[in-house]
C-alpha atoms as one frame of an Amber mdcrd trajectory, in Angstrom:
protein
   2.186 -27.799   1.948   3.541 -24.428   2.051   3.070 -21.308   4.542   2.993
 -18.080   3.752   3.168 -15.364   7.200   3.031 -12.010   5.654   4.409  -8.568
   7.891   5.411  -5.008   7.938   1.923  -3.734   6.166   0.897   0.004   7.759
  -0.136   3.575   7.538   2.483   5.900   5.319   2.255   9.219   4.210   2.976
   9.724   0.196   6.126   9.632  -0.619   6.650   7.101   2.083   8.199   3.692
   2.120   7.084   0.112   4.034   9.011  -3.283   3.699   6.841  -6.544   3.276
   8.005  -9.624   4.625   7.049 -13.235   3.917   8.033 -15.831   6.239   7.782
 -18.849   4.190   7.660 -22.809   5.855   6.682 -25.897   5.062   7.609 -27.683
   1.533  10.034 -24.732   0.391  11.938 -26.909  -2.051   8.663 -27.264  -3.841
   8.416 -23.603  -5.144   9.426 -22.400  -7.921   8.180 -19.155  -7.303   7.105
 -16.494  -5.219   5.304 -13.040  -5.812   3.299 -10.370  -3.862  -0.104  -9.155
  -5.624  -2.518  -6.705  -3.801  -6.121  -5.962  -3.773  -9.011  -3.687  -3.201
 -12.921  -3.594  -2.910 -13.147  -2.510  -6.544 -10.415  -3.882  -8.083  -9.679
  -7.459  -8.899  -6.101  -8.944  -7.386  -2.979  -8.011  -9.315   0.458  -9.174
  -9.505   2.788  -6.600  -8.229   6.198  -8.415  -8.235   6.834 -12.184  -8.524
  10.796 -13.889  -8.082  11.310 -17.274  -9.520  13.767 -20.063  -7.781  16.916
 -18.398 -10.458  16.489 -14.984  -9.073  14.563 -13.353 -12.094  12.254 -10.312
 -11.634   8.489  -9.555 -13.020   6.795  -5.838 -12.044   3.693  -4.169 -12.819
   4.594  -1.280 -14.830   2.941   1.105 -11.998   5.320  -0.256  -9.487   8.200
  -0.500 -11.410  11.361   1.725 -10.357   9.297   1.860  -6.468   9.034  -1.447
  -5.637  11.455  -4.066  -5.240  11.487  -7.738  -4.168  14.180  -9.966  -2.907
  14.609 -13.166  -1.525  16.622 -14.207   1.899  16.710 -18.182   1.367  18.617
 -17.817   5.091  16.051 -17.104   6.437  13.186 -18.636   3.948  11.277 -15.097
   3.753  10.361 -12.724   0.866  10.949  -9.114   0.534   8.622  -6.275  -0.779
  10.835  -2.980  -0.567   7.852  -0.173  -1.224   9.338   3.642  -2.166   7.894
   6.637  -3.197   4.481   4.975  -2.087   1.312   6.626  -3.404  -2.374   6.714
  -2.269  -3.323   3.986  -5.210  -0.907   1.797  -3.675  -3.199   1.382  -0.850
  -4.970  -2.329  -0.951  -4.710  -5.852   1.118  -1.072  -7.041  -0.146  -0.746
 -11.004  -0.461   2.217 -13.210  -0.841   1.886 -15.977  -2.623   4.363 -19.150
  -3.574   4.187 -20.965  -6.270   4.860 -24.818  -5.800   5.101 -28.273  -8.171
   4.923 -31.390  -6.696   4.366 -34.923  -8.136   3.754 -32.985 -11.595   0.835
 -30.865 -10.421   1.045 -27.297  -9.302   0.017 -25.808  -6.606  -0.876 -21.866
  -5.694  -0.162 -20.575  -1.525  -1.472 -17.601  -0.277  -0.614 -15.489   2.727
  -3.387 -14.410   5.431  -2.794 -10.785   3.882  -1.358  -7.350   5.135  -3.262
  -3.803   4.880  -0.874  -1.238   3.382  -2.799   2.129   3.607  -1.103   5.309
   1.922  -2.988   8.288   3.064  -2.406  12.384   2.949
């Protein structure tokens, strides 16, 4: 079993940044993976960023060159670094770690974090 606590989610201005954090626990030598998505009420959930267990990067193209993640296995959590934020940024953000174990995967979601980006 892994847990995902997810942080730092708010109200910004455009043009405004926001960190994400994900405090991960639990099983952590089981994931191989680990990736924030978002949502919305008319919008299905989309992968924003994802970091595998070797460090490499994935980004939607409309976050790319804003957004960054990052990894502190020190301290087991996740980073989202948002810049330049812009109103269709707003959604619920999730982080979510993927896991293997005994062959079969396994998909964890955080409780989710409102990022709102209003002017």
């Amino acid at each position: 079993q892994v847990q995902l606590v997810e942080s730092g989610g708010g109200l910004v201005q455009p043009g405004g940044s926001l960190r994400l954090s994900c405090a991960v626990s639990g099983s952590i030598f089981s994931i191989y993976a680990m990736g924030w998505y978002r949502q919305t009420p008319w919008k299905q959930r989309e992968s924003v960023a994802t970091i595998t267990s070797g460090g490499s990067t994935n980004y939607a193209d409309s976050v790319k060159g804003r957004f960054t993640i990052s990894r502190d296995n020190a301290k087991n959590t996740v980073y989202l670094q948002m810049n330049s934020l812009k109103p269709e940024d707003t959604a619920v953000y999730y982080c979510n770690a993927g896991a293997e174990d005994g062959g079969y995967k396994y998909d964890y979601w955080g409780q989710g974090t409102q990022v709102t980006v209003f002017s």
